[in-house]
N, C-alpha and C positions, 0 to 999 in steps of 0.2 A: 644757438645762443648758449654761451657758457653761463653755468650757475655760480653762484659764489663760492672761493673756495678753491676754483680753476676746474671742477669738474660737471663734466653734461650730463645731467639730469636724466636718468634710463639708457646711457648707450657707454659709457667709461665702465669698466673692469671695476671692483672693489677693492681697493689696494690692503696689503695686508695688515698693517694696522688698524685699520677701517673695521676687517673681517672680522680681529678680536675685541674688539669693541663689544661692553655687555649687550647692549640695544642691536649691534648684527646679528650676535650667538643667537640671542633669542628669535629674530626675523628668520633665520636660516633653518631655527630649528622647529621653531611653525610651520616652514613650508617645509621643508624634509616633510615633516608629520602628516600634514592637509595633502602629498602626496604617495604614502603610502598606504594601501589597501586596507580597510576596515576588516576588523574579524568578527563576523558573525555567530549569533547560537546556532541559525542552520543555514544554510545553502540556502540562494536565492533561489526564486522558481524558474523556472523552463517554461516558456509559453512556444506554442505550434501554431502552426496553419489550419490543422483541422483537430478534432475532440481526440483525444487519447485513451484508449480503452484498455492497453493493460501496462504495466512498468516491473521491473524487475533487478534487483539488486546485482554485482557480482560479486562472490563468494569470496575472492581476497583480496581486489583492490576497489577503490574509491569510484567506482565505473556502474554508471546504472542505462537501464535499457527500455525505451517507451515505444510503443508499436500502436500507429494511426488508425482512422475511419476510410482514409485512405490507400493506407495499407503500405504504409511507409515504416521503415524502423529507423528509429537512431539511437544512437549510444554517447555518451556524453560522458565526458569526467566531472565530476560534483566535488566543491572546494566550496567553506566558509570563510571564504576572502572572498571579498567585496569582489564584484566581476569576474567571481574568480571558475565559476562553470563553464566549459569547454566543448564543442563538439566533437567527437574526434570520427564519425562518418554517419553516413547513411544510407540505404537501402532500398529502392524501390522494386524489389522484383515481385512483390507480392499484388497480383490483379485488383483483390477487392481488401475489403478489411482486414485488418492484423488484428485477430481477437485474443490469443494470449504469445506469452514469451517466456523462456525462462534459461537460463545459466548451466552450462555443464558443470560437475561437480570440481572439474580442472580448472573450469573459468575460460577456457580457452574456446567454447563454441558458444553460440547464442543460437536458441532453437524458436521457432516461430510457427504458431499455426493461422489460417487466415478463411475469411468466408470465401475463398476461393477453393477452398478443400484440398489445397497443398499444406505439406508440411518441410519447410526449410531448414536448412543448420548453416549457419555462417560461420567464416573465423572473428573472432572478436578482435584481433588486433588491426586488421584490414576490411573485416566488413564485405571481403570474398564470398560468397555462394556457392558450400562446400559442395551441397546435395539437397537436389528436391525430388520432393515424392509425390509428383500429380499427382491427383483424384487417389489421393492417398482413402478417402471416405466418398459415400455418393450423395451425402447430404454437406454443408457448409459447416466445418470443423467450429466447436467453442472454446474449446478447453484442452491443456497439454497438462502432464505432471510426466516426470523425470524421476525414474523411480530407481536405477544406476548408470553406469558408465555405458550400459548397452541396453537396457531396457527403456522405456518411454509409453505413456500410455495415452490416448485419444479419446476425445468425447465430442459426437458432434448434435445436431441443430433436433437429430429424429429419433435423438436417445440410443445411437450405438457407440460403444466400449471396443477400442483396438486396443492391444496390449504389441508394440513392436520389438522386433531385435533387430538393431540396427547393424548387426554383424553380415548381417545377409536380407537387411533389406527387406521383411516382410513381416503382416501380420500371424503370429500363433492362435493369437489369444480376438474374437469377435460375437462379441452378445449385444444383442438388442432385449434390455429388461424394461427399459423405461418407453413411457409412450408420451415423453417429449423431451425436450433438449435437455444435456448433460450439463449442470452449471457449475461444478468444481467439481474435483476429487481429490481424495490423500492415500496415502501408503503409510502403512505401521512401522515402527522403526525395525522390524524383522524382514523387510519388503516382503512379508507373504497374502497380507488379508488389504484388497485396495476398498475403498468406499467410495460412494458419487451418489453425488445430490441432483434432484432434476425437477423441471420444470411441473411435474407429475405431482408434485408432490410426495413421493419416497424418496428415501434412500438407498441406494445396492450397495451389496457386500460382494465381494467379487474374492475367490480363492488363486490367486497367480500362480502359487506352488503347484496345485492340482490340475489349475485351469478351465476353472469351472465355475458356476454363479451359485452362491450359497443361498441366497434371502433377499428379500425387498421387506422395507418393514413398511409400521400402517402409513396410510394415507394422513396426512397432515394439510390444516388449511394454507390454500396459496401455495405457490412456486418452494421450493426450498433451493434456495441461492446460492449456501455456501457453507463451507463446513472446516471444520478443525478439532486439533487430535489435545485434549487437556488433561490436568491430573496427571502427569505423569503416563499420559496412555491409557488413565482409568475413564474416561468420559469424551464421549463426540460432542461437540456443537454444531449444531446446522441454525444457521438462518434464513428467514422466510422474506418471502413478497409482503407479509399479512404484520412486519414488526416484533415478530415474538421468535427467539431463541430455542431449541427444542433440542434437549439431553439424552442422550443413551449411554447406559451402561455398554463396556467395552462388549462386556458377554453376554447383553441382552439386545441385539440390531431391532429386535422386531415391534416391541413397543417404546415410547420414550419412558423415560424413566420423570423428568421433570419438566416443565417450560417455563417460559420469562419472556414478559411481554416490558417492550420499553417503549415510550410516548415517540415514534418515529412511524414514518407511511411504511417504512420496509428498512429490511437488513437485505443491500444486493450483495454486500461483501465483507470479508473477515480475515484477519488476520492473527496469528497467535502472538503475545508478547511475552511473557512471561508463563507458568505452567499453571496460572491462576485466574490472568488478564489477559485479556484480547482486545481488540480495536474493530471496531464497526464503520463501514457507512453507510450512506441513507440516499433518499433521494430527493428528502431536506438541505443536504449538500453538509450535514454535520458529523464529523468522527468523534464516536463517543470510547473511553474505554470502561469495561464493564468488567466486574470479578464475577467468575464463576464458582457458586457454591461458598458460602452466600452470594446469590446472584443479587446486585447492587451495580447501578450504571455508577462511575466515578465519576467522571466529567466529560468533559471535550475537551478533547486533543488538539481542534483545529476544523476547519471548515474552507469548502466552497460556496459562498455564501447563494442559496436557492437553485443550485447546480447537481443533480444528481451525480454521486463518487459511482466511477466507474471498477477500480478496481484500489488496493490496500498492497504497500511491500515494506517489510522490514530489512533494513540496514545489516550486514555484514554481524557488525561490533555491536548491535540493538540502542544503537541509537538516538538513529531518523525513522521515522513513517515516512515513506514519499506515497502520497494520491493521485490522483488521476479525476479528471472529472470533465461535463460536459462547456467549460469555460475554455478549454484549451489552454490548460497551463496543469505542468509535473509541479506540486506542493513538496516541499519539509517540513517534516514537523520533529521536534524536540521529545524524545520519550522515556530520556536515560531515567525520569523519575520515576516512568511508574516500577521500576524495578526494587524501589524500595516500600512500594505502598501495602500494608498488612489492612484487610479487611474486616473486623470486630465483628462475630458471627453473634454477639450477642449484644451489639451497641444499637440502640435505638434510632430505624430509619426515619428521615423527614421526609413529606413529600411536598417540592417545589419544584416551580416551573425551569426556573432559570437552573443549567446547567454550570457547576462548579466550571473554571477554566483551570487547565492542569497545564498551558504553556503560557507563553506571551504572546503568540500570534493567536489562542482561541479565543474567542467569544467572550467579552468581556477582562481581557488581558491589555496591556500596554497598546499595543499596536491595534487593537479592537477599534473600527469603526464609528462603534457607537456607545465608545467609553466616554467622553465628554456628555453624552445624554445621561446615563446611569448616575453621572457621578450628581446629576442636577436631583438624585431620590432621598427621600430623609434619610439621616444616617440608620434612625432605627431600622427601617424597612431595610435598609442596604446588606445590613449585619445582619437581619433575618434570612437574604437570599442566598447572600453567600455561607451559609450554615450547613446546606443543602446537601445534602450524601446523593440523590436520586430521584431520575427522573419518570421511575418508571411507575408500571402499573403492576409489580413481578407479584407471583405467588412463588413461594419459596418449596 
């Protein structure tokens, strides 16, 4: 049936007059609009099949890397355009778990270690299976760090220390100082002195240059989980199972120098952000970031809301946070701010519950849950929470 005017209603062409017409421009340029990609503050999330237990940035392009309970890997490109994250492959050669991952400093290989006690090296542009190294360890590998272009070093489930050359394939370097699992480790920016936190609750200091174990310091309560190099190099932080933060002097390993306890069951993991700020998670499922010296929690960053965070990775450019948690979904989180926040070593702290939110997806931000509930609190009481510097319980 012809409409009036001589044209059928949804199936006739727009004739050109028609299309400059003010009332088309605008119709066309509505839908032009409503079909182009929305630009996001971060990347939408990645959700899996099974929990995600480490994630890993690449060093110069937009390409991040998440390794399964499974023991799957995938690598994905990550875009703040709406739909705009990509797989670009994945991996299954790994038997049991994939417990860490991390980036050659070319970007060109992705290295993988897994509760199967191999350790993998992929190409990154294919996802090829350059080299494995069965029963690389006799207990189930935790932890990797990449310490050059040919060294790489191993931590597994029974507290031994591999130190590899990948030039030929074998361990130089194997101590067993802890008497239980290796849960992170770092390298100095000189690659000579490595550290690793363990299940033991100490520390080791490990000599690479010499090749030899210098020190375990004291005993501390609960696991120590995870650690990072601050200050400029001048100060470690390790975190614990037991929620409190624990300091050393570069030049004193053997006792800590400070601790900081924050209203959380445990710190399993850490990340550095800045040479002042770091990033925590919990097994609250919250990422808090915290200044060191004056130790003061900022806020939250973002959450898996009652999901213990399995592991913490910083962005290339610093960013993203992406998380990892027992929900089965890779998080972004926005954190180009904390790079301007200056901590007042003499500004008077509050103590409140509720955690500052330092994006729009944390706790109490735009997209927050249960911002509609808060907003129903008196104003006074509202402007008292949000005042809040910290949530912790630190001695400074």
């Amino acid at each position: 049936m012809a409409a009036a005017g001589g044209r059928d209603v949804g199936s006739a062409p727009i004739l050109e007059e028609d299309r400059d017409s003010p009332s088309n421009k605008d119709d066309l340029e509505e839908e032009e609009m409503s079909q182009e990609p929305r630009l996001r503050d971060t990347p939408e999330d990645i959700s899996f099949e099974a929990a995600v237990n480490t994630v890993a940035f690449h060093p110069t392009q937009d390409i991040l890397a998440a390794g399964d309970l499974d023991g799957d890997v995938f690598v994905y490109a990550y875009s703040c355009m709406e739909a705009g994250n990509k797989e670009l492959w994945s991996s299954g050669h790994h038997l049991k778990s994939c417990r860490d991952a991390a980036f050659s400093i070319d970007g060109q290989k992705l290295f993988t270690v897994s509760k199967d006690k191999a350790i993998h090296i992929l190409n990154v542009e294919d996802g090829k299976l350059l080299k494995r190294i069965s029963k690389a360890h006799s207990a189930a590998l935790n932890k990797l760090l990449l310490i050059d272009e040919n060294l790489i070093a191993t931590g597994d489930d029974s507290g031994v220390l591999k130190v590899w050359d990948l030039r030929r394939d074998v361990a130089f370097l194997e101590m067993k100082n802890h008497d239980d699992y290796i849960s992170d480790m770092l390298i100095d920016k000189n690659k000579k002195m490595l550290l690793t936190t363990s299940g033991d609750g100490t520390m080791g200091v490990f000599n690479i240059k010499r090749r030899r174990f210098e020190l375990l310091s004291e005993y501390q309560n609960g696991d120590l989980t995870s650690i990072s190099l601050m200050k400029r190099g001048k100060k470690v932080a390790c975190g614990s199972s037991e929620g409190t933060i624990y300091l050393f002097n570069w030049d004193g390993f053997g006792a800590t120098s400070d601790r900081f306890a924050i209203r959380a069951e445990s710190i399993d993991c850490m990340t550095p952000v800045t040479e002042n700020i770091l990033c925590t998670g919990s097994m609250d499922g919250v990422i808090r970031a915290i200044n060191i010296l004056p130790n003061r929690v900022i806020g939250s960053v973002g959450q898996h809301p009652g999901e213990p965070i399995e592991q913490l990775a910083k962005s290339r450019d610093g960013q993203f946070l992406a998380s990892c948690a027992h929900d089965l979904k890779v998080k972004f989180w926005d954190i180009s701010s904390l790079n301007s926040i200056v901590v007042d070593d003499y500004r008077k702290r509050k103590k409140n519950k509720q955690l500052k939110s330092l994006s729009q997806k944390a706790l109490g931000g735009a997209e927050d849950f249960f911002a509609d509930l808060r907003e129903e609190m008196p104003v006074d009481l509202k402007e008292k929470s949000q005042d809040g510097e910290t949530d912790s319980d630190e001695s400074d």
